[in-house]
mmCIF file of the protein (N, C-alpha, C, O) and its ligand, coordinates in Angstrom:
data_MODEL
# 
_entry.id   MODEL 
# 
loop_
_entity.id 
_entity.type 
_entity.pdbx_number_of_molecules 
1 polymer     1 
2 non-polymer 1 
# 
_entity_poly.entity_id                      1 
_entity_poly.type                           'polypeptide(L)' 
_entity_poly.nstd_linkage                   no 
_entity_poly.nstd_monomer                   no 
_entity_poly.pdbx_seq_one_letter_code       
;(UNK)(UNK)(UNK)(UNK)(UNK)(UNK)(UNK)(UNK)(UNK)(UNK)(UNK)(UNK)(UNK)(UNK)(UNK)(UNK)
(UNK)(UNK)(UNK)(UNK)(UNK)(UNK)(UNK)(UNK)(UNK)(UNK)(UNK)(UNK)(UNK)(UNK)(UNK)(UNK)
(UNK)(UNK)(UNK)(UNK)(UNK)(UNK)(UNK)(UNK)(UNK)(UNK)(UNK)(UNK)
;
_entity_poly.pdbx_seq_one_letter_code_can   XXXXXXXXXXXXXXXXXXXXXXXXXXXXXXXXXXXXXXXXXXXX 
_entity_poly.pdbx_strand_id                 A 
# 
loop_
_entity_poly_seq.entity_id 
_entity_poly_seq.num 
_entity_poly_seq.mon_id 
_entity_poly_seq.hetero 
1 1  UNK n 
1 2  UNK n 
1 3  UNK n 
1 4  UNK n 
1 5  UNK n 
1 6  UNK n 
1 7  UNK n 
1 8  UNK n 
1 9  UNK n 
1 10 UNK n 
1 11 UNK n 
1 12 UNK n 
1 13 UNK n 
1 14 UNK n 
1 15 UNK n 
1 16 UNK n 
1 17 UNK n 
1 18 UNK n 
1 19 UNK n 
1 20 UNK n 
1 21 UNK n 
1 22 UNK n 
1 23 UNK n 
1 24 UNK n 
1 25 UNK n 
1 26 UNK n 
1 27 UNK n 
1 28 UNK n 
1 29 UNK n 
1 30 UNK n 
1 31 UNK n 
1 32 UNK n 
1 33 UNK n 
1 34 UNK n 
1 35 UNK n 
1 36 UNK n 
1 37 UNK n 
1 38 UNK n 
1 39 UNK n 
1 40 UNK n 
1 41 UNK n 
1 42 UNK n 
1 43 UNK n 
1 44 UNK n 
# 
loop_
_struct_asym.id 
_struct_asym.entity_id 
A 1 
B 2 
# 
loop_
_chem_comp.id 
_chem_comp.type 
_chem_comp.mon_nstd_flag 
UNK 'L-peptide linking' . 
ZN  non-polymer         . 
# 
_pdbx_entity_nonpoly.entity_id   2 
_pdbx_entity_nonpoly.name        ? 
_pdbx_entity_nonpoly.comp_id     ZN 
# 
_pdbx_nonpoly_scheme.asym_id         B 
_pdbx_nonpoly_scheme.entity_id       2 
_pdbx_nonpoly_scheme.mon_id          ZN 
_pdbx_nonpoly_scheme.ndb_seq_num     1 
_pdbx_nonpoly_scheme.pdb_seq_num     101 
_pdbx_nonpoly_scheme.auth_seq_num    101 
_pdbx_nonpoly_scheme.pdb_mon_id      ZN 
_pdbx_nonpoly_scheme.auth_mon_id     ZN 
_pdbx_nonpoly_scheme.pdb_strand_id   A 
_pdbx_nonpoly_scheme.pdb_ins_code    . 
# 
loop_
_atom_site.group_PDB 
_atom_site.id 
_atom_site.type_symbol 
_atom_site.label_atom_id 
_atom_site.label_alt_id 
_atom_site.label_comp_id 
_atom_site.label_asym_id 
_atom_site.label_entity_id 
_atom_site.label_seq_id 
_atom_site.pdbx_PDB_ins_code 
_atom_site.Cartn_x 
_atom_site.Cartn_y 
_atom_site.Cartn_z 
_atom_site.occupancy 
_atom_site.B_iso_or_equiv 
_atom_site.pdbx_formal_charge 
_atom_site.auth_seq_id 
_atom_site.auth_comp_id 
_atom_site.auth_asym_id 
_atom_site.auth_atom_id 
_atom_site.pdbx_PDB_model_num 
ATOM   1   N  N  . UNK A 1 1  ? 13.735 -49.997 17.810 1.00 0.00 ? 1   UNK A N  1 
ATOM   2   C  CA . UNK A 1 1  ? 13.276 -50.074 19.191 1.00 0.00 ? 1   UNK A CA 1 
ATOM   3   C  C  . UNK A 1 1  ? 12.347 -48.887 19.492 1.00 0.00 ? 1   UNK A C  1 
ATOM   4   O  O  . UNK A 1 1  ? 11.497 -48.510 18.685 1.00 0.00 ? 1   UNK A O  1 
ATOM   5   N  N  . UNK A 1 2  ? 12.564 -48.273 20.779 1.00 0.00 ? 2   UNK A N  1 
ATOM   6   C  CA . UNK A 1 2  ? 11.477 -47.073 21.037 1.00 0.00 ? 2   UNK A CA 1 
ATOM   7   C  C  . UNK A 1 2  ? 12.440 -45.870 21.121 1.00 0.00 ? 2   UNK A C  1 
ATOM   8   O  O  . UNK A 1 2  ? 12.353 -45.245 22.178 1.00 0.00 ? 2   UNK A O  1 
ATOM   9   N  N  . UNK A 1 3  ? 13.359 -45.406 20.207 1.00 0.00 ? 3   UNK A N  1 
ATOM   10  C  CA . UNK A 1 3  ? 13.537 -44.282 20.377 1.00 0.00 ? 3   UNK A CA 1 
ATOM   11  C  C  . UNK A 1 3  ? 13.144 -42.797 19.430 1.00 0.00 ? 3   UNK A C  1 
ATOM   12  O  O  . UNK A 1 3  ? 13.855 -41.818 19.201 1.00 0.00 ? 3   UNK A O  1 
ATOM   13  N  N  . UNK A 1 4  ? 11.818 -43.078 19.038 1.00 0.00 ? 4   UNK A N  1 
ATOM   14  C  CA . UNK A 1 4  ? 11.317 -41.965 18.355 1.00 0.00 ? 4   UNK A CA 1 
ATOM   15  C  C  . UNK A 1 4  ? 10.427 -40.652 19.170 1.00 0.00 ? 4   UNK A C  1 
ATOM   16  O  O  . UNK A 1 4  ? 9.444  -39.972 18.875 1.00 0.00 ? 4   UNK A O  1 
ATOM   17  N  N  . UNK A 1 5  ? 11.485 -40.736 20.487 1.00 0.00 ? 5   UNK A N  1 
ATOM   18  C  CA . UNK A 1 5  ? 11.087 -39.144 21.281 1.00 0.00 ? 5   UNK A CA 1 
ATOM   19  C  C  . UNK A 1 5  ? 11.591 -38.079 21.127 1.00 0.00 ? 5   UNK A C  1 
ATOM   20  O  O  . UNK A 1 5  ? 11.219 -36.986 21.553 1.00 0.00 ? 5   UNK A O  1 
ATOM   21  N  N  . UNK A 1 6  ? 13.011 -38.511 20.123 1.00 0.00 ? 6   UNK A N  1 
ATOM   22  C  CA . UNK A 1 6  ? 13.866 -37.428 20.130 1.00 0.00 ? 6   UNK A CA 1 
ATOM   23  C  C  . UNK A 1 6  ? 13.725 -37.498 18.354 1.00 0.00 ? 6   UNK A C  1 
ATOM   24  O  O  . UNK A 1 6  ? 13.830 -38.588 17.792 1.00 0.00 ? 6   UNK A O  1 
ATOM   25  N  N  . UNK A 1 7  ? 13.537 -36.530 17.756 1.00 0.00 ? 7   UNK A N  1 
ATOM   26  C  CA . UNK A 1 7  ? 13.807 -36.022 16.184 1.00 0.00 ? 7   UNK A CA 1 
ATOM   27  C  C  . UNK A 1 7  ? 14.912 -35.870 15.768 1.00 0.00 ? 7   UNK A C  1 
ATOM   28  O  O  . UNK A 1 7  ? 15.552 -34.820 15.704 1.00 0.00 ? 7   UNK A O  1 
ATOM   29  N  N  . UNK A 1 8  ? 15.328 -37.303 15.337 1.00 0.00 ? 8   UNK A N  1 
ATOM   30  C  CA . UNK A 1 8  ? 16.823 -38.018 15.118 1.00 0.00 ? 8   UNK A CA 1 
ATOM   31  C  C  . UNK A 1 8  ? 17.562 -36.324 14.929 1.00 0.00 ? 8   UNK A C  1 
ATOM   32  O  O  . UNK A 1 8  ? 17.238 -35.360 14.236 1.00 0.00 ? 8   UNK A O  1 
ATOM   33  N  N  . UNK A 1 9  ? 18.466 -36.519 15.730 1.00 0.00 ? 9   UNK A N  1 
ATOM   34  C  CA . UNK A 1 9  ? 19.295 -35.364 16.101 1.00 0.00 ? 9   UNK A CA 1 
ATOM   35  C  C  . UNK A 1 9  ? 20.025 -35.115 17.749 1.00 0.00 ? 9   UNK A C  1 
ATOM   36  O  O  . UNK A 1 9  ? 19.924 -36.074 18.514 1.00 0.00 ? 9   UNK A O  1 
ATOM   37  N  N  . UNK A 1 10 ? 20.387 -34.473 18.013 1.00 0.00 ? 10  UNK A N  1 
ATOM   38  C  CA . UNK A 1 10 ? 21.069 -34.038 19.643 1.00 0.00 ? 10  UNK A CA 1 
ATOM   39  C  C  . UNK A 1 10 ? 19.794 -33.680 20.230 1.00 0.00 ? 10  UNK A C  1 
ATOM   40  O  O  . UNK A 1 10 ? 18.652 -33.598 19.779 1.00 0.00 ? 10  UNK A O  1 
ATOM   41  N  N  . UNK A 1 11 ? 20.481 -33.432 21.718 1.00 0.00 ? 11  UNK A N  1 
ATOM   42  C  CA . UNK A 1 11 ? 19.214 -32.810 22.359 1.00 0.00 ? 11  UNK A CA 1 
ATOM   43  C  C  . UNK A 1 11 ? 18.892 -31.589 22.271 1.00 0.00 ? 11  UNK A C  1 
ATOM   44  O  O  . UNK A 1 11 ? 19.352 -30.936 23.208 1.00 0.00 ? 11  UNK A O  1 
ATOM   45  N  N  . UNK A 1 12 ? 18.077 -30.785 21.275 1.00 0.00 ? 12  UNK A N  1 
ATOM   46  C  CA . UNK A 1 12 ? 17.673 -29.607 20.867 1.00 0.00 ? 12  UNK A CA 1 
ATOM   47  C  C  . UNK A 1 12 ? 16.747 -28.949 22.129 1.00 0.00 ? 12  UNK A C  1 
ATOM   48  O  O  . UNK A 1 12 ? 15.521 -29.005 22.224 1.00 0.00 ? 12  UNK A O  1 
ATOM   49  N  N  . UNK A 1 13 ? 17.351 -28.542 22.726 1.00 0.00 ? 13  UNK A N  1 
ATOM   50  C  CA . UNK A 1 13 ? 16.636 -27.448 24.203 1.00 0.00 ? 13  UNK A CA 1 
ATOM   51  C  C  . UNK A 1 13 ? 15.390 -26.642 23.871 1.00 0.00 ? 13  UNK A C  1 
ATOM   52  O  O  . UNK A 1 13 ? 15.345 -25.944 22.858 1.00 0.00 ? 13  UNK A O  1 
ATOM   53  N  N  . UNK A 1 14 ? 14.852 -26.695 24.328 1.00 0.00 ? 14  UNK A N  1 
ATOM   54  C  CA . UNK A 1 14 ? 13.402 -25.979 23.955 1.00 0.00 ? 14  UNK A CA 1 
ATOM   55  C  C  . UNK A 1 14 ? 12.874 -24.503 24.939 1.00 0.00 ? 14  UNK A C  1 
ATOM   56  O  O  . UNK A 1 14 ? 12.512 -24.605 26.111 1.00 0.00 ? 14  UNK A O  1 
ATOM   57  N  N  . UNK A 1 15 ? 12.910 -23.602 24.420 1.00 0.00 ? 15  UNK A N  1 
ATOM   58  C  CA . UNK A 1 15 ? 12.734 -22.457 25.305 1.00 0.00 ? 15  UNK A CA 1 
ATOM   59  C  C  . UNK A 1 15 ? 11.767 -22.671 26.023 1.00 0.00 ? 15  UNK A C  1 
ATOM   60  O  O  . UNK A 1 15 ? 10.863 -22.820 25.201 1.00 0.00 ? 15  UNK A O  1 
ATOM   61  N  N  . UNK A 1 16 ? 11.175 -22.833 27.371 1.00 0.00 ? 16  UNK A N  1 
ATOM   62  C  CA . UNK A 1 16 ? 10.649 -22.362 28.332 1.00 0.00 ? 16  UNK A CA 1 
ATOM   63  C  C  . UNK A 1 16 ? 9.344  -21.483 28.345 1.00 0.00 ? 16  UNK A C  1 
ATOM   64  O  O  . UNK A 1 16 ? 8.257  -21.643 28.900 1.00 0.00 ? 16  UNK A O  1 
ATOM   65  N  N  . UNK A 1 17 ? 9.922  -20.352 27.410 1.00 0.00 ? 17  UNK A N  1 
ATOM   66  C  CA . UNK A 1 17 ? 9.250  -18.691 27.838 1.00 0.00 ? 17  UNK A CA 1 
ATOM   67  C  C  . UNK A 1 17 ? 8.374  -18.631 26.290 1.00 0.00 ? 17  UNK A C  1 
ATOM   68  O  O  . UNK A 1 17 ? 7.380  -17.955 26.022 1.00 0.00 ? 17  UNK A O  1 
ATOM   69  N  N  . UNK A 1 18 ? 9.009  -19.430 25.558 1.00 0.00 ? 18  UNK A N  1 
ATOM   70  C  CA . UNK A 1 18 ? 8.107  -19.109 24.282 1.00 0.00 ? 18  UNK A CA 1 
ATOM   71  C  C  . UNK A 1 18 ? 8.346  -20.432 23.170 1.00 0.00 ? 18  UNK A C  1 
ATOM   72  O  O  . UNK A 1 18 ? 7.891  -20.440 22.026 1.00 0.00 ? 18  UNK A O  1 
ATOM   73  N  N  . UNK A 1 19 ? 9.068  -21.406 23.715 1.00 0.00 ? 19  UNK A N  1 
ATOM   74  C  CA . UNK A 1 19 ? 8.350  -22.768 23.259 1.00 0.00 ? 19  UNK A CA 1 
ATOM   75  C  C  . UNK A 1 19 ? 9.307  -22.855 22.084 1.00 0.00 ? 19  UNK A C  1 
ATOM   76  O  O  . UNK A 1 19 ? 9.386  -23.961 21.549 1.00 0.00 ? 19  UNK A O  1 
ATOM   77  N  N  . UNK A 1 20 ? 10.015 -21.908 21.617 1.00 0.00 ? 20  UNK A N  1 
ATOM   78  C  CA . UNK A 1 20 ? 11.025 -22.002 20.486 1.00 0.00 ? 20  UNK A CA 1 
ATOM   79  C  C  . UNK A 1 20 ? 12.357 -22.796 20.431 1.00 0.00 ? 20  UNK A C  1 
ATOM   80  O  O  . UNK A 1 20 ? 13.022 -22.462 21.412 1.00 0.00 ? 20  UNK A O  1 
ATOM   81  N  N  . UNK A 1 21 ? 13.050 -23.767 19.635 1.00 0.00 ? 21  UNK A N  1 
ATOM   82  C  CA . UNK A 1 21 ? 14.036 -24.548 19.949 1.00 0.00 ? 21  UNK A CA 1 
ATOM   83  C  C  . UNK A 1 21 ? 15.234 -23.786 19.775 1.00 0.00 ? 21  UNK A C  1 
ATOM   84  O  O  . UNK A 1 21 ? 15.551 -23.249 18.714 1.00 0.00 ? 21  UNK A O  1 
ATOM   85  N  N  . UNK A 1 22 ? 16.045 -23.740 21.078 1.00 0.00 ? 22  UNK A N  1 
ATOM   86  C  CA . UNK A 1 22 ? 17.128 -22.323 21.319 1.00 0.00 ? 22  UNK A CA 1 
ATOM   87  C  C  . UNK A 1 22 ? 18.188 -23.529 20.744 1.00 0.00 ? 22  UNK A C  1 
ATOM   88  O  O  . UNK A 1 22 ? 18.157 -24.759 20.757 1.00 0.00 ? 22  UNK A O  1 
ATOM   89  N  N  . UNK A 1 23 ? 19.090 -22.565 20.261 1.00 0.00 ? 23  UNK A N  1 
ATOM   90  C  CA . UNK A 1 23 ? 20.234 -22.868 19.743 1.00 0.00 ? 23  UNK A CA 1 
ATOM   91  C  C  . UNK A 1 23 ? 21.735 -22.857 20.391 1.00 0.00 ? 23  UNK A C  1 
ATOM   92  O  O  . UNK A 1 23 ? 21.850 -21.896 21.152 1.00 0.00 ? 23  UNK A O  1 
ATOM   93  N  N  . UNK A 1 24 ? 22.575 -23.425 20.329 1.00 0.00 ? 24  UNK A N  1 
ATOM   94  C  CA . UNK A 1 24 ? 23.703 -23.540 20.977 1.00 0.00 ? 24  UNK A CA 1 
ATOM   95  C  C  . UNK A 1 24 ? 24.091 -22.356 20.322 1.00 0.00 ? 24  UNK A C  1 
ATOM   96  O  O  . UNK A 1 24 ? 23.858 -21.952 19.183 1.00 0.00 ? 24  UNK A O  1 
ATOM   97  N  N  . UNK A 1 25 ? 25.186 -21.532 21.939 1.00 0.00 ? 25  UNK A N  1 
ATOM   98  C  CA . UNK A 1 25 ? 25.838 -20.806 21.854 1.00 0.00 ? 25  UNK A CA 1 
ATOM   99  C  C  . UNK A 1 25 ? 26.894 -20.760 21.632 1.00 0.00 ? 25  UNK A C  1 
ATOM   100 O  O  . UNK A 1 25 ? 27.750 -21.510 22.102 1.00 0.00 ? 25  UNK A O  1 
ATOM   101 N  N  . UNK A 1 26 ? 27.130 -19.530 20.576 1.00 0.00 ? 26  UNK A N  1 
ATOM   102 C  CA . UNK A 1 26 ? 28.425 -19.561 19.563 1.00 0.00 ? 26  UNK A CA 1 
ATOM   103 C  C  . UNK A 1 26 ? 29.829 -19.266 21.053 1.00 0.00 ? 26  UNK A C  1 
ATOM   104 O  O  . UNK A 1 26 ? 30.865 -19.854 21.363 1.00 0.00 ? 26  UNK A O  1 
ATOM   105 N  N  . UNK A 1 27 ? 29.256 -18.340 21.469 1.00 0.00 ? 27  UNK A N  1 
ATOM   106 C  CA . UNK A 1 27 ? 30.438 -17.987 22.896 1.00 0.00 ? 27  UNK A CA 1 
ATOM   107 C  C  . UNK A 1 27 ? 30.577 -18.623 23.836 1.00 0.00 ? 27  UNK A C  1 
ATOM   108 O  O  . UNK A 1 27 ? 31.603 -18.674 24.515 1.00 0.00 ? 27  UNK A O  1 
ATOM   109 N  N  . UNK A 1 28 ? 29.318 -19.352 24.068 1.00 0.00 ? 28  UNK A N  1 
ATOM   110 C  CA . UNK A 1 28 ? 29.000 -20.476 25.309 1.00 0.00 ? 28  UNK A CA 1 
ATOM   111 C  C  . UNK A 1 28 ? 28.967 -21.439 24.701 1.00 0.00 ? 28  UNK A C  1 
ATOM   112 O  O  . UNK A 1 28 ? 27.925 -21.382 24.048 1.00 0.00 ? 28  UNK A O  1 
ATOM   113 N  N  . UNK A 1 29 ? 29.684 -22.703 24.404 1.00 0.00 ? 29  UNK A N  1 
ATOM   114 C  CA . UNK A 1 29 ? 29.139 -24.251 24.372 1.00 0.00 ? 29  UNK A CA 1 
ATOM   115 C  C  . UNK A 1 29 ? 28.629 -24.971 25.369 1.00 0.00 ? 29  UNK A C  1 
ATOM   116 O  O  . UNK A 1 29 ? 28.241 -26.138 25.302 1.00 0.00 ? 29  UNK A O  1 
ATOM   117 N  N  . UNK A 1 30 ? 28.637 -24.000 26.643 1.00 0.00 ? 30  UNK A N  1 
ATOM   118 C  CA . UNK A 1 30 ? 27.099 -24.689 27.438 1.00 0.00 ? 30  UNK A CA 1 
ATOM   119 C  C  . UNK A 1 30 ? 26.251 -24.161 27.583 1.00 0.00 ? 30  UNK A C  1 
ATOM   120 O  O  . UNK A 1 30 ? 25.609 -24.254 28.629 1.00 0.00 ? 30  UNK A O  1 
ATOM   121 N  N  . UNK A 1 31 ? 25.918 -23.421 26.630 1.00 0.00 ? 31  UNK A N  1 
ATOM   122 C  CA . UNK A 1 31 ? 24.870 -22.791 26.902 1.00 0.00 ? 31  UNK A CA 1 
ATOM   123 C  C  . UNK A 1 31 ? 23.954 -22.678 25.879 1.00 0.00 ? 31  UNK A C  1 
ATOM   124 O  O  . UNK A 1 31 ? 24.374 -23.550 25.118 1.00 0.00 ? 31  UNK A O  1 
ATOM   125 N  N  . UNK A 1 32 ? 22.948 -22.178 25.318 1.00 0.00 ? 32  UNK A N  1 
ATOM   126 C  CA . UNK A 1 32 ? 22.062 -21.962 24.399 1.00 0.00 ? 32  UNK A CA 1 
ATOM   127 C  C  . UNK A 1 32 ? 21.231 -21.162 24.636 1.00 0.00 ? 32  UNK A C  1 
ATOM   128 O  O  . UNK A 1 32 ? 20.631 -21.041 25.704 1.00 0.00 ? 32  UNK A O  1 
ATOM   129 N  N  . UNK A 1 33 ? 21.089 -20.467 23.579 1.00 0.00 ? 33  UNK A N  1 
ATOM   130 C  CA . UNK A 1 33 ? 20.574 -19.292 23.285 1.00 0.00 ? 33  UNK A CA 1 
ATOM   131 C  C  . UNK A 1 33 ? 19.258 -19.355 22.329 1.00 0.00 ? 33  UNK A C  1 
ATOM   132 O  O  . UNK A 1 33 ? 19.170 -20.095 21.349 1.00 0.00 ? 33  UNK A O  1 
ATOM   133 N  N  . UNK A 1 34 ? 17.984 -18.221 22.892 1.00 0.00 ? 34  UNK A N  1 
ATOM   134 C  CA . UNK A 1 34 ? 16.557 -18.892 22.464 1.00 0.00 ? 34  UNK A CA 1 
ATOM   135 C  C  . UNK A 1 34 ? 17.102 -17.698 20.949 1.00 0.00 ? 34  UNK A C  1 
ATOM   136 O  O  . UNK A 1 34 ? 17.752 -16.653 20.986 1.00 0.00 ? 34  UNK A O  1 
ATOM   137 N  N  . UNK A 1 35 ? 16.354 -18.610 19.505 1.00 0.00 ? 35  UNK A N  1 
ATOM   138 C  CA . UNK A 1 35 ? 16.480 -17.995 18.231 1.00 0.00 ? 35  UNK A CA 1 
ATOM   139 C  C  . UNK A 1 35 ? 15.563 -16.690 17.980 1.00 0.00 ? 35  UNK A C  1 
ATOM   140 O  O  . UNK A 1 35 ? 15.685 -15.818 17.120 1.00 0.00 ? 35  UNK A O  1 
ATOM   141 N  N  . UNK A 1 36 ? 14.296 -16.882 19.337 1.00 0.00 ? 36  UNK A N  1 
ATOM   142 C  CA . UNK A 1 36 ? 13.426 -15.936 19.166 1.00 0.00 ? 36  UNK A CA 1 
ATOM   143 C  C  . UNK A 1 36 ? 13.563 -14.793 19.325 1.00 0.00 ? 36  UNK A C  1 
ATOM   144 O  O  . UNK A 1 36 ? 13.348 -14.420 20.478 1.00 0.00 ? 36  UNK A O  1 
ATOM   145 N  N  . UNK A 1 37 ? 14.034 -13.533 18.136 1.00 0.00 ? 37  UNK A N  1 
ATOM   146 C  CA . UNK A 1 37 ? 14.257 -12.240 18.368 1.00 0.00 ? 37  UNK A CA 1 
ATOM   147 C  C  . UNK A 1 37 ? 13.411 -11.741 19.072 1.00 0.00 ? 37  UNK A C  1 
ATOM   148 O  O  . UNK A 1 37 ? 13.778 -10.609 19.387 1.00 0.00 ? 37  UNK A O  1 
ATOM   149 N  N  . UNK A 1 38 ? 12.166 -12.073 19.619 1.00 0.00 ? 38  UNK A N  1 
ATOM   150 C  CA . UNK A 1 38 ? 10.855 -11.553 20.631 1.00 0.00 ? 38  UNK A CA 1 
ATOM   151 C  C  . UNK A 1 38 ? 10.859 -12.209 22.199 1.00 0.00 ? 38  UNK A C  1 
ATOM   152 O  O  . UNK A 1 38 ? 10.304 -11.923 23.260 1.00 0.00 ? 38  UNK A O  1 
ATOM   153 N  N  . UNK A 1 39 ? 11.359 -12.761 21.953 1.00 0.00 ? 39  UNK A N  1 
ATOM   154 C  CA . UNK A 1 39 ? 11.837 -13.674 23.464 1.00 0.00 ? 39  UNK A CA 1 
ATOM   155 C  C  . UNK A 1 39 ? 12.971 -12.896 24.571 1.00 0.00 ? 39  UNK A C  1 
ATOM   156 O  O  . UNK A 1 39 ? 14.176 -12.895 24.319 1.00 0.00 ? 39  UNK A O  1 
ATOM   157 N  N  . UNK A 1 40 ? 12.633 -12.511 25.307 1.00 0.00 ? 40  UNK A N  1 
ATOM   158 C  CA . UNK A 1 40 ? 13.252 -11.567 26.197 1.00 0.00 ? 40  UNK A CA 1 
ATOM   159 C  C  . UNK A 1 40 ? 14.620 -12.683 27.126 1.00 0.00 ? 40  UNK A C  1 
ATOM   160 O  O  . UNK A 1 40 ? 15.576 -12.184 27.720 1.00 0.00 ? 40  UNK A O  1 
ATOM   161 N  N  . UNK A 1 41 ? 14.384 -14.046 27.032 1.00 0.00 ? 41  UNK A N  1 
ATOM   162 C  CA . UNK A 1 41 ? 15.017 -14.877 27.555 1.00 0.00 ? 41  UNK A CA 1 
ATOM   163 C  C  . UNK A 1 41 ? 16.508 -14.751 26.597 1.00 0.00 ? 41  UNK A C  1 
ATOM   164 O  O  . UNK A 1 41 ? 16.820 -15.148 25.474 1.00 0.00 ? 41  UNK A O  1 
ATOM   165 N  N  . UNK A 1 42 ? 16.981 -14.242 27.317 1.00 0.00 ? 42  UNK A N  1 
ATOM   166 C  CA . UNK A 1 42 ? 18.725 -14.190 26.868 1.00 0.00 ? 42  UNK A CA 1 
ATOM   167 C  C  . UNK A 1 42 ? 19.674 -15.725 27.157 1.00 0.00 ? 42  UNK A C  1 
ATOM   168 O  O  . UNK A 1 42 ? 20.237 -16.531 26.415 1.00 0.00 ? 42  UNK A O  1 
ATOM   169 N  N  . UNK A 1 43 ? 19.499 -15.602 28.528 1.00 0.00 ? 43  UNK A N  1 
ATOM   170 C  CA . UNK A 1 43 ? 20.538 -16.708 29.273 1.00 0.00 ? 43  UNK A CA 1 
ATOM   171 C  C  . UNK A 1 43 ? 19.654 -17.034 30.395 1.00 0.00 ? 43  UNK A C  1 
ATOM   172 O  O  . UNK A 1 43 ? 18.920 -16.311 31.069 1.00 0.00 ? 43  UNK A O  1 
ATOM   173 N  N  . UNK A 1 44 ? 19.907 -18.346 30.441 1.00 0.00 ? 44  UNK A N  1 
ATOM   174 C  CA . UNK A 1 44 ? 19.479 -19.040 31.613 1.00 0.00 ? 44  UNK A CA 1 
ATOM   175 C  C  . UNK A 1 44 ? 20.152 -19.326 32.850 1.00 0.00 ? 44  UNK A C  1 
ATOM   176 O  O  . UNK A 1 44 ? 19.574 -19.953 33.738 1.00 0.00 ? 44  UNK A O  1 
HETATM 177 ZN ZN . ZN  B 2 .  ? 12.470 -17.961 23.936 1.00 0.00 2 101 ZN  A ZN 1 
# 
Protein backbone atom coordinates (compact mmCIF):
# COMPACT_ATOMS: atom_id res chain seq x y z
CA UNK A 1 0.00 0.00 0.00
CA UNK A 2 1.40 3.63 0.75
CA UNK A 3 3.31 3.23 3.69
CA UNK A 4 6.84 4.09 2.61
CA UNK A 5 7.01 7.51 4.81
CA UNK A 6 8.29 5.89 7.59
CA UNK A 7 11.89 3.78 7.15
CA UNK A 8 10.40 0.46 8.14
CA UNK A 9 11.04 0.93 11.81
CA UNK A 10 9.23 2.99 14.96
CA UNK A 11 8.81 6.48 14.96
CA UNK A 12 12.46 7.71 15.05
CA UNK A 13 12.09 11.58 16.38
CA UNK A 14 14.11 13.87 14.55
CA UNK A 15 15.92 16.74 16.33
CA UNK A 16 14.54 20.08 15.62
CA UNK A 17 17.84 22.13 16.36
CA UNK A 18 20.14 20.10 14.20
CA UNK A 19 18.13 17.64 12.11
CA UNK A 20 19.81 14.53 13.82
CA UNK A 21 17.59 11.34 14.65
CA UNK A 22 17.51 11.54 18.70
CA UNK A 23 17.37 8.45 20.39
CA UNK A 24 15.22 7.07 23.12
CA UNK A 25 16.07 7.68 26.54
CA UNK A 26 17.81 5.17 28.58
CA UNK A 27 16.25 7.07 32.00
CA UNK A 28 13.26 8.47 30.22
CA UNK A 29 11.13 6.07 28.01
CA UNK A 30 9.33 9.17 27.06
CA UNK A 31 11.60 10.89 26.18
CA UNK A 32 14.53 11.08 23.68
CA UNK A 33 17.54 12.31 23.63
CA UNK A 34 19.37 14.17 20.44
CA UNK A 35 22.79 11.65 19.63
CA UNK A 36 24.41 14.93 18.61
CA UNK A 37 27.37 15.53 21.04
CA UNK A 38 27.24 19.33 19.39
CA UNK A 39 23.63 19.83 19.84
CA UNK A 40 23.00 21.87 22.90
CA UNK A 41 19.31 20.37 22.89
CA UNK A 42 19.32 18.11 25.99
CA UNK A 43 15.49 17.66 26.75
CA UNK A 44 12.56 18.87 25.34
ZN1 LIG B 1 20.10 17.91 18.16
Amino acid sequence: MDHDDHEHGHDAPICAACGVTALPSENVPDAFVCENPDCDTEEM
